[in-house]
C-alpha positions in Angstrom: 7.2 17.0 2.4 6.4 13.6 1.0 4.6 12.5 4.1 2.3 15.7 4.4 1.8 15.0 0.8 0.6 11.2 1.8 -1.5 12.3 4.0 -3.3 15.3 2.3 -3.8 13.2 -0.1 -4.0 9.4 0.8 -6.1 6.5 -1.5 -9.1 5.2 0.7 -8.6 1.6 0.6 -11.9 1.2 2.9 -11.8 -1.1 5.5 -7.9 -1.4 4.8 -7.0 1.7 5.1 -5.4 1.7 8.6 -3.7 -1.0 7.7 -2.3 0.3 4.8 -1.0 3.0 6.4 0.6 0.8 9.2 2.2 -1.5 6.4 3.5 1.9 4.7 5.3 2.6 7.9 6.4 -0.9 8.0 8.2 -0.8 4.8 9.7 3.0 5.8 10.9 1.5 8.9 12.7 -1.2 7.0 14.1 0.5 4.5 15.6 3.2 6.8 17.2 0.9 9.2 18.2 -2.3 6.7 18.4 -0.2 3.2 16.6 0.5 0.0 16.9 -3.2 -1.3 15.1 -5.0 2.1 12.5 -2.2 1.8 12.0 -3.0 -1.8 11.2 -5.9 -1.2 9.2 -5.5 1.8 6.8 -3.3 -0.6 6.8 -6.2 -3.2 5.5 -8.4 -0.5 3.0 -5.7 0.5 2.0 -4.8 -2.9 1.6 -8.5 -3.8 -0.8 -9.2 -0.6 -2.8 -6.1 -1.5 -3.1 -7.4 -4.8 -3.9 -10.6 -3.6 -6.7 -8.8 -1.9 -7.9 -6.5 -4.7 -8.4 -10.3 -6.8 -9.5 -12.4 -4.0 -12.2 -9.7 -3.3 -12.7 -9.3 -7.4 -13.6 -13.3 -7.8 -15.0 -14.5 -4.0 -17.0 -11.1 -3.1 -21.1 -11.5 -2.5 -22.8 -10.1 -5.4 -24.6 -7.4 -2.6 -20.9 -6.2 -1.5 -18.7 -3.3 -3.4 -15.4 -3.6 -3.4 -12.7 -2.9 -0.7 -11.2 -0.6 -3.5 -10.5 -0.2 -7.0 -7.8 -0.3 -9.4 -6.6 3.3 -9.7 -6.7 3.2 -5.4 -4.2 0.2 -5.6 -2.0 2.1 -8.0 -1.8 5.0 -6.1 -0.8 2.9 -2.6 1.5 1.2 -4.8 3.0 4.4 -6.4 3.2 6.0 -2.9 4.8 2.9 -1.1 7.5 3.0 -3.7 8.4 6.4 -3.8 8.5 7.0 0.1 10.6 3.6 0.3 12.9 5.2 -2.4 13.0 8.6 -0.4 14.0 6.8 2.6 16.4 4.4 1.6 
């Protein structure tokens, strides 16, 4: 249900959003087959080089350019990446 869910209703994240999703799996992938804690902190690493992303892009970006995406979009991936990580672990 969770993964219908994500996908009805996935954040845009732009020109990141495949990737995103591919990272999601990532972490899923982890945290079914090495548990909840190694998939934990697979999403901290993911959640920290989105971040990363959201600032770099925030301070570095040409003044022409929007952004890749914005704050509430980075929460929602975030929220998501925890729960499913949760769900399967």
């Amino acid at each position: 249900i969770a993964a219908v869910l994500f996908l009805l209703y996935m954040p845009d994240l732009g020109n990141v959003t495949i990737e995103g999703s591919l990272l999601i799996a990532l972490a899923l992938f982890i945290s079914l087959f090495a548990g909840m804690r190694a998939g934990l902190f697979t999403a901290l690493v993911i959640l920290f080089l989105f971040g990363s992303l959201y600032f770099w892009n925030l301070f570095f970006r040409p003044t022409d350019q929007m952004f890749l995406f914005s704050e509430a979009t980075l929460l929602q991936f975030g929220v998501w990446l925890i729960v499913f990580v949760i769900l399967s672990g």
